[in-house]
N, C-alpha and C positions, 0 to 999 in steps of 0.2 A: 730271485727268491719268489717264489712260489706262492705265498700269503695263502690261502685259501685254502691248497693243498694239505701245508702245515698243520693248518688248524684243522681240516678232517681228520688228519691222522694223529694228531694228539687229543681229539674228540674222541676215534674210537679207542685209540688207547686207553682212557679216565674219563668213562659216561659220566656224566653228571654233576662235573665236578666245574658250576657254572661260574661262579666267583675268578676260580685261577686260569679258565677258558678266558672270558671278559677281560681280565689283566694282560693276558700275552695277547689278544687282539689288538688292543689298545697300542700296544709297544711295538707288535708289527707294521702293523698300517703307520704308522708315524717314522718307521726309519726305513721301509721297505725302498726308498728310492736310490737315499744312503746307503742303503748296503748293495744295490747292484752295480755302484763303483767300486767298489772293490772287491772283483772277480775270487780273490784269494781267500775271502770268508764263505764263498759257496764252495770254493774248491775244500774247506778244512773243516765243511759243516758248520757253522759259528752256530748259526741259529739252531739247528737241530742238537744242538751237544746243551746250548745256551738255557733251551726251554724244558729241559730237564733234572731234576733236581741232582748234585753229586749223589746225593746220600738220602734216603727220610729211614728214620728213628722212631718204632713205634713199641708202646712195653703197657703194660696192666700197673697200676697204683693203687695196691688193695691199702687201708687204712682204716681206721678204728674212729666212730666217732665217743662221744662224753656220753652215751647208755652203752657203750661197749657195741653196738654192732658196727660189724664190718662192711666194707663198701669199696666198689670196687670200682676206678675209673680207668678213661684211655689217656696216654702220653704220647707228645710226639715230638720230636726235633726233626725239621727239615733242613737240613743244611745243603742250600742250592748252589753257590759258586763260591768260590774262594779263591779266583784268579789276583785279585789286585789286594788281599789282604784276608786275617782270619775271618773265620766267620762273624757275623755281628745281625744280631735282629733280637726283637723282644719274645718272651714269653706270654702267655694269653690263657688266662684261665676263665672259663664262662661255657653256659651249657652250649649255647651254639656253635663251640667251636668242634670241625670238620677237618679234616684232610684239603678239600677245596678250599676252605676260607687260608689254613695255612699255608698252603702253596702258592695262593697269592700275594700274598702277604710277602713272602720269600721271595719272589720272583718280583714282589716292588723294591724290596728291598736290596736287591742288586746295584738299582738304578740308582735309587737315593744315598746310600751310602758312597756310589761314584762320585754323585755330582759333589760331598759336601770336601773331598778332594783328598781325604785321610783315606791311611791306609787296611778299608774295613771291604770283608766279601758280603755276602746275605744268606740270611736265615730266618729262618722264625720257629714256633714252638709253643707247647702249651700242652691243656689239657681239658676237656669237658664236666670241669670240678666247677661247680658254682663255689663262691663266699659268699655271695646271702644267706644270712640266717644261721650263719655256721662261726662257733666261738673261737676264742684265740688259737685257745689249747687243741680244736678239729683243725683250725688252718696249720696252725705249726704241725701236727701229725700228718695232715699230705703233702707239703713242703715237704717236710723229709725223706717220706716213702719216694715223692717226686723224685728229686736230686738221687736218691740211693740207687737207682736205677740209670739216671743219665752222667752222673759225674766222670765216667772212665774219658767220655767224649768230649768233654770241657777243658779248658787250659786257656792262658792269657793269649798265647800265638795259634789256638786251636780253634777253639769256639766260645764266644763271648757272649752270652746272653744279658735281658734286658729287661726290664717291667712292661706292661701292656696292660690291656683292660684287663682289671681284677688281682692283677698281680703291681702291689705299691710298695712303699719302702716297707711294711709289716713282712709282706711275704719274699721281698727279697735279702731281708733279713734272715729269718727262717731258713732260706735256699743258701746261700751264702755260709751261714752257722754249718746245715750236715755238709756243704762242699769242702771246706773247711776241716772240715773234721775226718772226713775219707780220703782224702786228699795229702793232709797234714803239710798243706802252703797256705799260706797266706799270701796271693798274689790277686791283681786285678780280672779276675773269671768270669767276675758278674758284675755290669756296671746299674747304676741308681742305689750304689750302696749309702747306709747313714754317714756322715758327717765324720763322725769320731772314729771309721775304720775301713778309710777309704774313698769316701764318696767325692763328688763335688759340689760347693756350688753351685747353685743356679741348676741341675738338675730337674727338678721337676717340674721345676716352669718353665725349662726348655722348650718345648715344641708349642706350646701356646706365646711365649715369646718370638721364637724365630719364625713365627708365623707371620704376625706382626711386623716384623722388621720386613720379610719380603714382600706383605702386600705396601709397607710403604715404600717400597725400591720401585714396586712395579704400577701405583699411582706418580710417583714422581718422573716416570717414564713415560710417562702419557698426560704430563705438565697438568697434576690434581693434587692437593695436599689431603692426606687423612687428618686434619684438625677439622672440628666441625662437622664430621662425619656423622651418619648413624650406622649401627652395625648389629646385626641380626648374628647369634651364636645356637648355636643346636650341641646341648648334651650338658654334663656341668661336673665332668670330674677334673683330671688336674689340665690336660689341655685346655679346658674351655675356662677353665680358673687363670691360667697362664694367658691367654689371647685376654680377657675381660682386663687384666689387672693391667698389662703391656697396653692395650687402645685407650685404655682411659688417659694413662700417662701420655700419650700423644696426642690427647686432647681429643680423642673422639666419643663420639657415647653409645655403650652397649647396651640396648633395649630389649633383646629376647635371652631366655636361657630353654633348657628343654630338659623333659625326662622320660621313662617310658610310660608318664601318664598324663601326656600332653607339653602345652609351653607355657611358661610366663613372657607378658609383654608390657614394660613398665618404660613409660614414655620419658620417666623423669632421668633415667638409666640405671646400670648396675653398676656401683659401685661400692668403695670405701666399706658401710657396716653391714653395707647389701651382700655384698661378697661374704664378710664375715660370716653371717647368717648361714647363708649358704654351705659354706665348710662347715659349719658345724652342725648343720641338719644332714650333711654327708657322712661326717663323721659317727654320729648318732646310729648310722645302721639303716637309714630311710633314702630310700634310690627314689625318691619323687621330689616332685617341686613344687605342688598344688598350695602345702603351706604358707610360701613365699607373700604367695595376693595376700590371704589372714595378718599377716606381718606387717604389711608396708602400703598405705595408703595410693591409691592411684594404678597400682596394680592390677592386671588382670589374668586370669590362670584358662587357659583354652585348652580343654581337656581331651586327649588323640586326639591330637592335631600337630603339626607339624611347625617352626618360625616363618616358616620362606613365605607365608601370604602375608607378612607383612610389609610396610612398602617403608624401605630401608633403604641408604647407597651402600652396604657391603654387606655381603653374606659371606658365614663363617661356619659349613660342617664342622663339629667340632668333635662327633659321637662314634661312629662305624661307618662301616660301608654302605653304599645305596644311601644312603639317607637321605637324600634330595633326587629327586626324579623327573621325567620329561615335564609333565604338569606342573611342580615345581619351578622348571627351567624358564616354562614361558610365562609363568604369575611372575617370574624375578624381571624376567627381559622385558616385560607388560609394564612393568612397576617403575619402569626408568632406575633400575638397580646398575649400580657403576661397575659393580667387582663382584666375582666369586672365587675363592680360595680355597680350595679343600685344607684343612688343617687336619681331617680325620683321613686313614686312609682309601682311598677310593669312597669318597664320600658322595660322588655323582655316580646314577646312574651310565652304563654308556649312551644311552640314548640324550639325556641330559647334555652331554658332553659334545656330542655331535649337534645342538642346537646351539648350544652355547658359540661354537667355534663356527658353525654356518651361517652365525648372524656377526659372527665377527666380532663378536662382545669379548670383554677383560676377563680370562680364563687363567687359575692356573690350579696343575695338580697335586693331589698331596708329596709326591716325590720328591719334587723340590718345595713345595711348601713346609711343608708338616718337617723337612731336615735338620731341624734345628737340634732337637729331642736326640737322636743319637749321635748328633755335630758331638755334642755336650757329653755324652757318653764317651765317644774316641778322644774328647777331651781327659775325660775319668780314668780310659786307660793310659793315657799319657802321663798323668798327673803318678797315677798306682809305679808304673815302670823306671817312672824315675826318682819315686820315692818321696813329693814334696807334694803341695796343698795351692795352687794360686787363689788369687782374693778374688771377691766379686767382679772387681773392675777387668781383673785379669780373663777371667772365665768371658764375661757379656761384651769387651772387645774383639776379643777371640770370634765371637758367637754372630757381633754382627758382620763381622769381615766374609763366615764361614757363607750368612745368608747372601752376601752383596754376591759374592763369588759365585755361588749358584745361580741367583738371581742374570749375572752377566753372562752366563754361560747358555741360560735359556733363549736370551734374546740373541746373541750369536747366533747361535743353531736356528732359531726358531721365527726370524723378522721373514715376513712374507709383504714387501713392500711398506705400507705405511700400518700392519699390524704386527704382533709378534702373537706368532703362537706357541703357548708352553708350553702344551701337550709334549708338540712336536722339535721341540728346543729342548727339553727335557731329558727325553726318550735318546733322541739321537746323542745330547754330552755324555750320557750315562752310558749307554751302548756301546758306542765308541771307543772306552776308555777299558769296557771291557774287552772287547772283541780283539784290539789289541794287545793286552794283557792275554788273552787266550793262544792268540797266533804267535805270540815269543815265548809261550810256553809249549807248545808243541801239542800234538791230538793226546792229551792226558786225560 
């Protein structure tokens, strides 16, 4: 394989599209050694069939807001592979989203969905509709217009979508209701649905839990316990709510949260009525955190700024992408920081990533990190297809076995003498599981 090559010729094909450029880097260079054993994925193109999406899905979402004007946004579904299962990846509504940011997304979402060992392919989707500032009644009318457009493409063995930034149980209700109704099934289409009509369980605390569970598999792997810990978090919607509630319970304590107008850093930690707070200044309509310090004695609000200059043993992207960067890398590895976890997707820069793993520090990325969140999803559609509801106990058993699994699958692939890289333990489980699935399906 070629690496290099590849990457020219998929640069010039989609200039500037730097996010989903940086993701298939990342995934080449980590299996490019593994793949030239096996002469028969060059000879059937893996890589080159791999790193382009089956399908992308792009439509106009004109809707109406509460003064009656009309407004018109973009949609998109990329539905990148579906060798080893339907399609499965979240929707994402926020101004920033792009063609590049989804197609990376998609093309992580291959991987992660391999590793969590269910039968799901990768997607993702969205649209450049903010919900700031915008009432029920405007979200429920682009939710509709949304869906009325993509529903032909959706199905339980088709394409499964999911929540993501912006899009919560509000708007997957919405989306679900016109699916629903153009459709005239009621089947599992869309998972993070409510409680009462299909949902599961543990759900939305999914991925900030199974975060959790793998950075304790992968302290316990390098003879550390997370009790006693302290833990730096960046962002504070439901992932970063899910990682805060799951660390506390294992006895560590979470001292930073973040918004787009800086961070809180409260030594004493976040929890219990702290958290409360928080959901409900989220709730409220207020995407900031600065409150928090006014609130709670001891607190302190560091406005744009970022968590990672704080000197913590675990750091936890919790937010988007980039969100931690080279300078960040070397304030954490400076700081005697133990661990870093991406729980958001592609939450390090690559350059981050490349320091991290060249000092040999405890890396790993959101693929296998952050897979708890649609673990629990494939869980939803299992629960929707056979008709029944498991209990708590049922779902978070289920959820830590999914993370253990993953978790073992990195350090197979990934032990390089007395380190384990999970960049590179990652990439290759997930790769592998497709590239296979690709070659016994034939050049399709």
């Amino acid at each position: 394989m070629q690496t290099e090559q590849i990457l020219a010729s998929l640069e010039a094909k989609h200039p500037g599209e730097r996010e989903y450029m940086q993701a298939v880097k990342e995934v080449l260079i980590s299996i490019e050694d593994v793949y030239n054993e096996h002469p028969e994925f060059e000879k059937a193109k893996i890589i080159e069939r791999l790193v382009e999406p089956d399908r992308i899905l792009a439509f106009r979402v004109p809707w109406v807001d509460d003064k009656g004007e009309v407004h018109v946004n973009l949609g998109y579904r990329v539905q990148f592979n579906n060798a080893i299962g339907p399609y499965k990846g979240g929707l994402r509504f926020h101004a920033s989203v792009n063609l590049s940011i989804l197609k990376f997304l998609g093309f992580e979402q291959i991987f992660k969905n391999a590793l969590t060992t269910l039968p799901m392919g990768g997607a993702k989707g969205g649209s450049d509709f903010s919900i700031r500032g915008r009432s029920d009644a405007e979200i429920m009318r682009f939710c509709q217009s949304f869906m009325s457009e993509l529903w032909r493409n959706l199905g339980p063995d088709t394409d499964v979508p999911a929540g993501d930034i912006g899009v919560g149980g509000r708007e997957i209700g919405y989306l679900y209701g016109m699916y629903k109704k153009l459709s005239r099934q009621h089947t599992g289409t869309i998972t993070g649905k409510g409680l009462e009509f299909g949902g599961s369980i543990l759900r939305p605390e999914a991925t900030g839990f199974g975060g959790l569970y793998f950075v304790n598999r992968m302290l316990q792997e390098h003879n550390m316990l997370i009790k006693g810990k302290t833990i730096a978090l960046s962002g504070f919607g439901n992932v970063a709510w899910g990682a805060a509630i799951k660390a506390t319970e294992m006895g560590a304590k979470v001292v930073t949260i973040s918004g787009p107008d800086g961070y809180i850093y409260d030594p004493d930690g976040i929890n219990g009525k702290k958290i409360d707070y928080m959901l409900e200044l989220r709730a409220s309509g207020e995407d900031i955190v600065a409150p928090y310090a006014d609130e709670f004695e001891g607190a302190t609000f560091f406005p744009d700024k970022r968590p990672w200059e704080q000197k913590v043993d675990i750091a936890l992207p919790c937010a988007t992408q980039n969100e931690l960067d080279a300078d960040d890398a070397r304030t954490l590895i400076d700081n005697g920081t133990k661990c870093v976890a991406e729980i958001s997707n592609m939450g390090c820069t690559a350059e981050a990533v490349d320091l991290f793993i060249g000092n040999r520090f405890l890396f790993a990325p959101g693929k296998a990190v952050n897979a708890g969140g649609v673990a629990t999803s494939g869980l939803e559609m299992t629960q929707n297809a056979m008709h029944i509801s498991w209990t708590p106990e049922e779902v978070d058993n289920k959820l830590h076995q999914i993370m253990s699994d993953i978790h073992r699958q990195c350090v197979e692939h990934g032990r390089e003498g007395d380190y384990v890289n999970y960049v590179k333990g990652a990439n290759i489980a997930g790769f592998m599981k497709v590239a296979k699935s690709m070659m016994a399906q034939g050049v399709v």
